[in-house]
N, C-alpha and C positions, 0 to 999 in steps of 0.2 A: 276286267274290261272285256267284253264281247266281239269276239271276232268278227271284224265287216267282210264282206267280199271285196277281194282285189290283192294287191301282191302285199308283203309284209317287205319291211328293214332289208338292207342288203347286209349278213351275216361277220361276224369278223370270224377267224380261224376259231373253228371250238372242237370240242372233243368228248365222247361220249367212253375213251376208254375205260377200262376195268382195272379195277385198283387191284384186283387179283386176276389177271386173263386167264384165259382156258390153254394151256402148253400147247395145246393142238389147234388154237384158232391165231392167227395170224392178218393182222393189217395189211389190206390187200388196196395198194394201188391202182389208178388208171390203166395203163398196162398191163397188170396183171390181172385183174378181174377182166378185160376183152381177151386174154390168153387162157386164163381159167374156165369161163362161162364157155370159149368155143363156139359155134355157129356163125352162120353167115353174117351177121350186124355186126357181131364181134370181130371177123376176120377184115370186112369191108372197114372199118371204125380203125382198126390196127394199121393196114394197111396205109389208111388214107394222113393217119398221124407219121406215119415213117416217109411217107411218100411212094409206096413199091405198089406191084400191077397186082390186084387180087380176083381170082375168077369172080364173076357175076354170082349173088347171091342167089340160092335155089332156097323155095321156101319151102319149108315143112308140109305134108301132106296135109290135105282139108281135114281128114279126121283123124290127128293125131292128138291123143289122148296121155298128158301123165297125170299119176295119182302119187300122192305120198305114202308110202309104206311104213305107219308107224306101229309093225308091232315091236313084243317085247321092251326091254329096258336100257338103252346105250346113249354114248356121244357123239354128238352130230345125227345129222339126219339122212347120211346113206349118199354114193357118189354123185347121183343124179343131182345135188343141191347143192350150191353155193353162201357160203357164209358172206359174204360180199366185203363187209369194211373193216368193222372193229372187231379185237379182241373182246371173247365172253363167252359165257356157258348157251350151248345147244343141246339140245338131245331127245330123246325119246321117253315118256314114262309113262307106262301103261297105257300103250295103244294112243299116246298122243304128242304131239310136237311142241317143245317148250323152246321159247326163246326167251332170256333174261335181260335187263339191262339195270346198270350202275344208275344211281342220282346223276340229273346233268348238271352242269357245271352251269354259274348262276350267271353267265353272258348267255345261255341256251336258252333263258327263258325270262329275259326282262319284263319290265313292266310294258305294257297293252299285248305282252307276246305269250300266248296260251301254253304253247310249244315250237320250241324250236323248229325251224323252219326245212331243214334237208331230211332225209332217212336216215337216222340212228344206225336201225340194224333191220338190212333188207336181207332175206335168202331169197334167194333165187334157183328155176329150175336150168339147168345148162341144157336140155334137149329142146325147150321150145323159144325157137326166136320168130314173132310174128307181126304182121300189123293190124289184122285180125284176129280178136281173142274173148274167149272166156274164163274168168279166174271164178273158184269158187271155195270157201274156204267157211268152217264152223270156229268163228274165236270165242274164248275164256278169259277176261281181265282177270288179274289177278295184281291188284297194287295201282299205284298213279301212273299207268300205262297207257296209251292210244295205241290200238294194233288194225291188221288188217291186211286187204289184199293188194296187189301194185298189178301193171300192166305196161308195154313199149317202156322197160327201163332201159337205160342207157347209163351204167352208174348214176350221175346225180339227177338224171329225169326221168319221167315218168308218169304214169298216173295212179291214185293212192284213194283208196276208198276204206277210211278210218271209223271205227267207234270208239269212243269214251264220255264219258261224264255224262249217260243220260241223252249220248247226241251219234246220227251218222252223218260224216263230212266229205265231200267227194272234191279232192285236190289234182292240181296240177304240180307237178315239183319242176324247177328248172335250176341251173344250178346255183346260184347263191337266194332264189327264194322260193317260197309257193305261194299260189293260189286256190283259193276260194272257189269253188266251182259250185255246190249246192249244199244244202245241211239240211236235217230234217230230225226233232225228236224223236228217241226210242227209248225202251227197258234195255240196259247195259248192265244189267246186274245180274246177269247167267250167261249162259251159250247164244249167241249170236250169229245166224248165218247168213253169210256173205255171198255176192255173184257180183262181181265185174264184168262189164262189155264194152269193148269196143272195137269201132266199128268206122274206118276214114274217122271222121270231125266228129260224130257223134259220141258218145259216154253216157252209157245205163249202167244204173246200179241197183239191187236192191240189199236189204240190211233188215234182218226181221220181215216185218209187214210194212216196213216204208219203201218208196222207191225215189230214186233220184235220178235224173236226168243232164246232160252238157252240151252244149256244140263247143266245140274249140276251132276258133280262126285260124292259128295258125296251129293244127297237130303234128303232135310227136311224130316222126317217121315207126319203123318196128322197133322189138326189143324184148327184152327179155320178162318173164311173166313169174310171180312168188306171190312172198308175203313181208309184211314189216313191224315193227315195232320202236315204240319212239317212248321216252322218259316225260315223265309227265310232273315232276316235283324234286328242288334240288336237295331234298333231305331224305327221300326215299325211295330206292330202288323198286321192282316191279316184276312181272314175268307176262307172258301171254300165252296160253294153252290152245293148241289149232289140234282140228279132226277132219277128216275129208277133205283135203286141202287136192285140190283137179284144177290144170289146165287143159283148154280144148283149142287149139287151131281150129278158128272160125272157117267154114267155108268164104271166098272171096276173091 
């Protein structure tokens, strides 16, 4: 069934864990993913759940630039990055960033629901917390995957500018669902590159040679800025291959 625009099912508890985890990746809680990622959202958000005084956020400078450094061949993707939720293989292989993920679990992907509704498996970079931003990113499907670039995440929200099946989908996540913001076909059957923007209420995106567009009524405040990858079939796992993966604190 064909995804309409507007919000999906409100989610029951699901789980994208790894029947085999990675020893060194680790299920990272509310808490700990705002103590981990660091930066001013993270500290104001910690802060605001405990109840204690936390300095005024200072935002990152106008032209602060990270890049992923994917040479050579390792685990994980270097400290500047966070693995955010579940347990699973990360890593490096030949000059490119792999994130894997397990089959989901067959309440993730009921009948009229394409894909499960929250972020699988988000990284995130810990240096840039913004409200203005640019994500850009080169993905590789490999398997019944949806992957891509995120912006203003906050753990479970964000915004999420996805390819799979032939298609680019440009989402809202909040926490028990998402939305539909734009879609537009494309070739998903190589290298695809991505840019996310935004920008206040606005959301550009382009994907290939299509482009996509949002106003959002009520936007996301800042947040932190990666990539993701979500399970696309509950009989087979997947991976997604990124190259050029830049964030850029927008002037603003």
């Amino acid at each position: 069934m064909p995804e309409a625009p507007g919000r999906v099912s409100h989610r029951a508890a699901l789980s994208y864990r790894a029947a085999n985890p990675d020893p060194e990746a680790s299920e990272i809680d509310r808490r700990t993913f705002l103590k981990a990622a660091g930066g001013s959202a993270a500290a104001a958000l910690l802060a605001a759940c405990e109840n204690e005084t936390t300095p005024s956020p200072t935002p990152p400078p106008p032209d602060r630039v990270v890049e992923a450094d994917f040479a050579g061949t390792h685990r994980g993707w270097g400290p500047d990055w966070v693995n955010v939720r579940y347990e699973g293989p990360w890593s490096v292989e030949e000059g490119r960033g792999v994130i894997e993920v397990e089959p989901a679990v067959e309440k993730a992907l009921q009948e009229g629901k394409e894909v499960a509704e929250y972020m699988a498996r988000p990284v995130i970079s810990r240096l840039v917390d913004a409200d203005e931003v640019e994500v850009a990113a080169t993905v590789e499907l490999d398997g019944p995957v949806e992957a891509g670039v995120v912006a203003r995440v906050s753990y479970e929200e964000g915004y999420a500018l996805l390819v799979r099946d032939g298609e680019a989908r440009l989402y809202r996540y909040d926490v028990v669902d998402r939305k539909l913001l734009a879609k537009e076909s494309l070739d998903t059957a190589g290298p695809v590159e991505l840019k996310l923007v935004v920008r206040g209420a606005d959301i550009t995106a382009t994907a290939g040679s299509v482009r996509l567009t949002a106003t959002d009524d009520d936007p996301l405040e800042r947040g932190f800025a990666g990539v993701v990858v979500n399970p696309a079939s509950t009989s087979e796992g997947g991976r997604a291959l990124f190259d050029e993966v830049a964030i850029v604190a927008a002037p603003g």
